[in-house]
C-alpha positions in Angstrom: -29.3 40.6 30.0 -26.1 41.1 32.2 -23.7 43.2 30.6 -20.3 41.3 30.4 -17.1 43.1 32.0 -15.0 44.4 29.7 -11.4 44.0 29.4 -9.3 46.4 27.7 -5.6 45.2 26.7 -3.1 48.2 25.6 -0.3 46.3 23.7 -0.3 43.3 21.2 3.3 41.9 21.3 4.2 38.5 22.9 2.4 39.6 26.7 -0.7 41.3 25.1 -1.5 38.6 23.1 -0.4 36.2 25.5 -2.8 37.7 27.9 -5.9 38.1 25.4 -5.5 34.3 24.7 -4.9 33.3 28.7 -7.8 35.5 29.4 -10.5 34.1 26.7 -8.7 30.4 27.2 -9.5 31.1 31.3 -12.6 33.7 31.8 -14.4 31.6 28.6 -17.3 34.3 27.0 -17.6 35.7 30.4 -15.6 38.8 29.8 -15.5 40.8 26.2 -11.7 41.6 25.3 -10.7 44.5 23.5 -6.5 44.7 22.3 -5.6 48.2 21.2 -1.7 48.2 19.3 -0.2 50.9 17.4 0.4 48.6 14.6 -1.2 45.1 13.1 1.2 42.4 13.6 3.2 41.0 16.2 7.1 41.9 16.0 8.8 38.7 17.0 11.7 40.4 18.4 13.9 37.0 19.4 15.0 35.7 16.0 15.2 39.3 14.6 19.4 38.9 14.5 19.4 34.9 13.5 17.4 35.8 10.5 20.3 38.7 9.1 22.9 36.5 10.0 21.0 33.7 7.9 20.4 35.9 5.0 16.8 36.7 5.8 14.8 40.1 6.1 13.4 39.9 9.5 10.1 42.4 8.0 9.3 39.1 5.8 10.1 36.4 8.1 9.4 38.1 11.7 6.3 40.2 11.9 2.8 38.0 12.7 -0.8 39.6 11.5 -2.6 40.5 14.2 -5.9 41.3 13.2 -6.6 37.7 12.3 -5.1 35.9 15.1 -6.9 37.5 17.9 -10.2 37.2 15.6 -9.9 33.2 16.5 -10.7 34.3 20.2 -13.5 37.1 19.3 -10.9 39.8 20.7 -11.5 43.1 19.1 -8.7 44.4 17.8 -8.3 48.3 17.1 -5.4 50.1 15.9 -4.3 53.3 17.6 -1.8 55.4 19.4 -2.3 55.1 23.2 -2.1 58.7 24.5 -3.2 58.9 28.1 -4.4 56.7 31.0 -7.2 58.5 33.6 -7.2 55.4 36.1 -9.3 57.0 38.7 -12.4 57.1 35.9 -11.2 53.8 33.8 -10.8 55.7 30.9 -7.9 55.5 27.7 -7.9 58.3 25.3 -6.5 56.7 21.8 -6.0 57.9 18.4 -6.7 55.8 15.4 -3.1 55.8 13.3 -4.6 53.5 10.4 -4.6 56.8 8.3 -3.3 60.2 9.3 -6.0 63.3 10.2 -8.2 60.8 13.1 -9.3 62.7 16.2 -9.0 61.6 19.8 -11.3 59.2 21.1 -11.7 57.6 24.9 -12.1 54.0 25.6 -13.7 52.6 29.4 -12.8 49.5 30.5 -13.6 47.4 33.8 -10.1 45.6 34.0 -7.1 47.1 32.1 -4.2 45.1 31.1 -1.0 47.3 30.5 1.0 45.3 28.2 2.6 47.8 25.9 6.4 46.8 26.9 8.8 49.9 26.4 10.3 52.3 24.5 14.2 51.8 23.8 16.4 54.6 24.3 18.5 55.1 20.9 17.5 59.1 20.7 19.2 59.6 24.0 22.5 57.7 23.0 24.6 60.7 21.7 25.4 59.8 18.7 23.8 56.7 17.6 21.8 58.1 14.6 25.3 58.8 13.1 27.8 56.0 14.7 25.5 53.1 16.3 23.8 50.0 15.1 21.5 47.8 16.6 19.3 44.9 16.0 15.7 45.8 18.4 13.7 45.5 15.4 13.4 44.8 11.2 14.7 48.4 10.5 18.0 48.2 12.3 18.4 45.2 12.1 18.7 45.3 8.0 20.8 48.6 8.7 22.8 46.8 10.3 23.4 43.7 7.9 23.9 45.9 5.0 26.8 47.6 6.7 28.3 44.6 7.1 28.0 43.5 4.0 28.7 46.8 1.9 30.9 49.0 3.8 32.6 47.0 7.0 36.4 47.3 6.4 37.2 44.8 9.3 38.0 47.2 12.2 37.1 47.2 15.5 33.7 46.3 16.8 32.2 47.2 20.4 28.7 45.7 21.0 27.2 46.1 24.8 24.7 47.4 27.0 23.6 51.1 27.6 22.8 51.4 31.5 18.9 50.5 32.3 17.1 53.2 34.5 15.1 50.9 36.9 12.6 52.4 39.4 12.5 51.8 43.2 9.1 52.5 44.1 7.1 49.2 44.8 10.1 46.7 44.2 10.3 43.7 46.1 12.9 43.3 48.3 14.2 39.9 46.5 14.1 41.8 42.9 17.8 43.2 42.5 19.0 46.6 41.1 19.8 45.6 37.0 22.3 47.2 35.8 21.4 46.8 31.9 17.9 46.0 31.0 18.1 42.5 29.0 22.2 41.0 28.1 20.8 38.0 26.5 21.0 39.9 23.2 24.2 41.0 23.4 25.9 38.0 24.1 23.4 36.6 21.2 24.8 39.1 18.5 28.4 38.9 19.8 28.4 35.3 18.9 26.4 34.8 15.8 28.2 38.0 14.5 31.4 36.5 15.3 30.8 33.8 13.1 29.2 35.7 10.2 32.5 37.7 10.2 34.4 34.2 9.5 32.1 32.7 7.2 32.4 36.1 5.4 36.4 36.4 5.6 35.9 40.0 7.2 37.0 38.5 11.0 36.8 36.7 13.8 35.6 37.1 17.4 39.4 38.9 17.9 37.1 41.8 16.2 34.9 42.0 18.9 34.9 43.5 22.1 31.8 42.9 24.9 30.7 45.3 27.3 28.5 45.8 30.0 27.5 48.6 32.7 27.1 46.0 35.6 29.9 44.1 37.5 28.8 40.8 35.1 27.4 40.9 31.8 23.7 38.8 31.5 24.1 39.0 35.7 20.4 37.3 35.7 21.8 34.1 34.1 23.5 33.7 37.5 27.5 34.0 38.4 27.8 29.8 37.4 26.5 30.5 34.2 28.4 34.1 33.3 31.6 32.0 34.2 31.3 29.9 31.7 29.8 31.4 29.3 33.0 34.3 29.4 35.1 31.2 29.4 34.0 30.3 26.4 33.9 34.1 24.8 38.2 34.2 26.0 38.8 30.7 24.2 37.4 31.8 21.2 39.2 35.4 21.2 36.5 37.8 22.7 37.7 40.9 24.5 35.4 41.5 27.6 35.4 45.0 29.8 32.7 45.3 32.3 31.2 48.4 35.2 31.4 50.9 32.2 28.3 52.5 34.1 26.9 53.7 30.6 27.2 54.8 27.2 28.6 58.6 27.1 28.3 59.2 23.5 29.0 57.5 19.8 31.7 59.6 17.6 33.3 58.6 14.6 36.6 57.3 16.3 34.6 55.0 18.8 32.6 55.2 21.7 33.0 56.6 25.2 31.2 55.0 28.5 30.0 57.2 31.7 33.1 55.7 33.8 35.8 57.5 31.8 36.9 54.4 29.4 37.2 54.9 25.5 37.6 52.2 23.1 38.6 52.9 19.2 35.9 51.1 16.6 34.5 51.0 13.4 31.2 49.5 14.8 29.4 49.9 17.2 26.1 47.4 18.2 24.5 48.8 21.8 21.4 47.9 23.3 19.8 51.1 24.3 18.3 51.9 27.9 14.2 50.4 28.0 12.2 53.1 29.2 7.9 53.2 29.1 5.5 55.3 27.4 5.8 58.6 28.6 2.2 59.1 29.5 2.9 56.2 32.3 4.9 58.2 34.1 3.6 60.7 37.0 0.2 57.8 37.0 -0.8 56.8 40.4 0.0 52.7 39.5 3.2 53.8 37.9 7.1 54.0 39.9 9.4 57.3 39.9 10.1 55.9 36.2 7.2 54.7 34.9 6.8 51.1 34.7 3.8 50.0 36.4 4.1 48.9 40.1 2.5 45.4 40.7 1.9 42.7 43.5 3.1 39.0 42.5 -0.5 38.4 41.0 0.3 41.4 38.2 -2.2 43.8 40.0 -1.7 46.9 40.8 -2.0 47.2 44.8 -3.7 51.0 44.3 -5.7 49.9 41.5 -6.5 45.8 41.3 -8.4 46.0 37.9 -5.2 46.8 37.0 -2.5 44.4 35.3 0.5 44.8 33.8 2.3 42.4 32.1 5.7 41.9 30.0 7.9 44.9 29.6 5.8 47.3 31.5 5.9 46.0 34.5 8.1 47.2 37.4 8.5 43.5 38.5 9.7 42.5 35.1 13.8 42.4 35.2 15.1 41.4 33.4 13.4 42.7 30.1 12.2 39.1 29.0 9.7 37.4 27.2 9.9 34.4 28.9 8.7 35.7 31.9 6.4 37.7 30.1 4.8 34.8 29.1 4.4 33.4 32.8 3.1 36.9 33.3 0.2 36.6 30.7 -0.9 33.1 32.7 -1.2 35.0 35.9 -3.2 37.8 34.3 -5.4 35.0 33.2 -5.9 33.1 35.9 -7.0 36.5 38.2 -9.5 37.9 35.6 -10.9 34.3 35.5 -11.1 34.6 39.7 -12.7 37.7 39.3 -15.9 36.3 36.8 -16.2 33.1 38.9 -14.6 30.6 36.8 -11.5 29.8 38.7 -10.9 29.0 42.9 -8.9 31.6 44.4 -6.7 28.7 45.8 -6.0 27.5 41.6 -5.2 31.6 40.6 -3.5 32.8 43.7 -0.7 30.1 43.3 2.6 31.4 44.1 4.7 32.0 41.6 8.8 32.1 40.8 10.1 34.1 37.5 12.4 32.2 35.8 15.1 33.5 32.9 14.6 30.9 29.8 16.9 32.3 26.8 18.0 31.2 24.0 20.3 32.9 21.9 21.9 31.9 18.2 25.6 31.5 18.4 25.8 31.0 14.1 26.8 28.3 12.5 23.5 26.1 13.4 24.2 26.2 17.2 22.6 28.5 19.5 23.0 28.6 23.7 20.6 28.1 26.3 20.2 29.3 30.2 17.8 28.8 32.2 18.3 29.9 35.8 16.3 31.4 38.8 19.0 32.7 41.1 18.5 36.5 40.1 15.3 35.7 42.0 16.6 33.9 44.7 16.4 30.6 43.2 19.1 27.8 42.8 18.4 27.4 38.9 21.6 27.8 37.0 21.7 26.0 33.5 23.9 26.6 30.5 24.0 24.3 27.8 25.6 25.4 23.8 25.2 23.2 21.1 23.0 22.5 17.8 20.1 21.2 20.3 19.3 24.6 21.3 18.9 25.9 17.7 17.0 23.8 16.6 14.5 24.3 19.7 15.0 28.3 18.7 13.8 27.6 15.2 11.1 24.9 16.2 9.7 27.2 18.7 9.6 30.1 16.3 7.7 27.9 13.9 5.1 26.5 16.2 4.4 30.3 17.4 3.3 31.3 14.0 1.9 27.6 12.9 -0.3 28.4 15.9 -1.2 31.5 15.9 0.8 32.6 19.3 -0.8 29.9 21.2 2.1 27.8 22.9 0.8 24.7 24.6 1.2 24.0 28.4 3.7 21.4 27.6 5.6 23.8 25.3 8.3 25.3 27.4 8.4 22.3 30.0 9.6 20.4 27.2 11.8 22.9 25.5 13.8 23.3 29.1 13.5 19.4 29.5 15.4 18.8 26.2 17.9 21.2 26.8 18.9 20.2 29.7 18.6 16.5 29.7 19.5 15.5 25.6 22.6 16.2 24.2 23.1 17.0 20.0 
């Protein structure tokens, strides 16, 4: 009996298990999938700030078992710390976390999928244990809403980018230099927190002051859609400074950006730089930084039984999981050329990222952009309104009705809606 190839995925948020699922929906029982995660569930990150704003704990509402859910596709699933990568000999060295005391074990593979995203920055914010808030996952989030609800006095808040540390090695020419790593979020919390502060009779948006490193904040939405959208921040009573390069340091009078600008706060919300795992970095498939260097097919040019999809990629920018999720498809289709079940013409089509976000704005209305300019593209969409939320929550819901399996027609018809009905 023919052994099958196996195929071993490092990660299991939204681009790991996308790819497991692409991969098994594609390659059929021709390949045997393994998914090694740090922890059990999915973390699903979007809705993280809707849900404190709503009243919800996102570690009840947001996190997605794991185990179970790949089961449905006969992926193994193994939890573990992923400590090193030998590429040259195919090999991962893990260590089981499910309990503490495990030793270190090494797992082959015949195609690797790198899908672990990346780590966020805080620890190299000076100050942030002490001074800064965020929202990248359940913790902060809830540290961040009980602030707010016990001890805000209704000073000044600052809530903005830290500068993202994008490698060079490998990049396209048509992929552009980011100055911050995903603004979406920002703009997101600037909104919904605006109106949380109203509701709550603790402020307005005139509390709230945006930043960002780069000459435009969310720069991938495309210049149409930034003008509008900081149109609409002025009218409502925003305060906007942008090229701050980076964050110097959190103190308890405010917080200090790399270009020499200080601003006084009580609060500060920042979205950290993304960096990868450390063991990435210095690896043959890897750039200067760490994030893994791939063609447009998600292989690695060095190494092509080597993907990378999501976060880890090099050609991911911005951080998103929308184009994550195109990602995982690709991934799928080229493991699926590689056991004979797919035409080279049907895997190798070309392929366009495009930004889809959607973002809560409180008070059951959320925005949406869709664009493709940052890619050279002439996609620039922008549409605000109670449509959009609803689309946020309905897509949310069919995720975890489903398992993580979106249909095909999911997303066409999401962007179709958005852009063509108006609510």
């Amino acid at each position: 009996m023919t052994k099958k190839p196996k195929v071993l995925i490092l990660g299991g948020n939204f681009a790991g298990l996308g790819a497991a699922q692409k991969i098994r929906d594609l390659a059929g029982d021709r390949v045997d999938i393994t998914l090694i995660d740090r922890k059990a569930y999915l973390d699903y990150i979007p809705n993280i700030p809707l849900e404190i704003f709503e009243g919800r704990d996102p570690a009840v509402t947001m996190h997605m078992p794991l185990v179970e859910t790949l089961a449905r596709d006969a992926v193994i699933f193994a939890q573990a710390e992923i400590l090193a990568l030998d590429v040259k000999n195919r090999k991962v060295t893990v260590r089981p976390n499910e309990r503490p005391g495990a030793p270190d074990y090494t797992v082959g593979y015949d195609y690797l999928v790198i899908a672990l995203g990346a780590e966020l920055a805080l620890r190299d914010i000076e100050g942030f244990a002490e001074h800064g808030y965020t929202v990248c996952d359940a913790f902060h989030a809830n540290r961040l809403i009980r602030y707010l609800e016990n001890d805000y006095k209704g000073g000044p808040i600052a809530i903005g980018s830290a500068r993202f540390k994008q490698g060079k090695k490998g990049r396209p020419d048509w992929l552009p230099d980011a100055a911050a790593a995903c603004e979406g979020p920002p703009v997101e919390v600037s909104l919904a927190l605006a109106h949380w502060l109203g509701k709550h009779g603790k402020g307005s948006a005139k509390n709230i002051t945006i930043f960002t490193p780069g000459e435009l904040i969310a720069e991938d939405a495309g210049e149409k859609v930034v003008a509008q959208l900081l149109e609409a921040a002025s009218s409502m009573g925003f305060s906007y400074i942008n090229k701050t390069e980076d964050i110097k340091r959190l103190t308890a009078e405010g917080i200090e950006f790399a270009d020499g600008q200080k601003l006084k706060t009580e609060l500060n919300i920042v979205f950290p730089n993304w960096k990868p795992h450390g063991f990435l970095k210095d690896l043959p498939i890897s750039d200067e930084v760490g994030f893994i260097v791939t063609d447009m097919k998600m292989r690695n040019p060095d190494f092509p039984e080597v993907f990378a999809c999501g976060d880890a990629a090099a050609l991911t920018v911005p951080k998103l999981g929308a184009i994550g999720h195109q990602e995982a498809e690709i991934v799928g289709r080229q493991i699926a050329k590689e056991v004979g079940v797919m035409s080279a013409e049907e895997a190798d089509k070309t392929w366009m990222p495009e930004v889809v976000c959607v973002g809560d704005m409180g008070g059951g209305k959320a925005f949406y952009i869709h664009a493709t300019s940052w890619f050279g593209g002439d996609i620039q969409e922008l549409r605000m309104g109670r449509l959009p939320y609803a689309s946020k929550l309905a897509y949310k819901e069919m995720f975890f009705r489903n398992h993580g399996r979106i249909p095909n027609w999911g997303l066409p018809l999401d962007e179709w809606t958005a852009e063509h009905i108006k609510l």
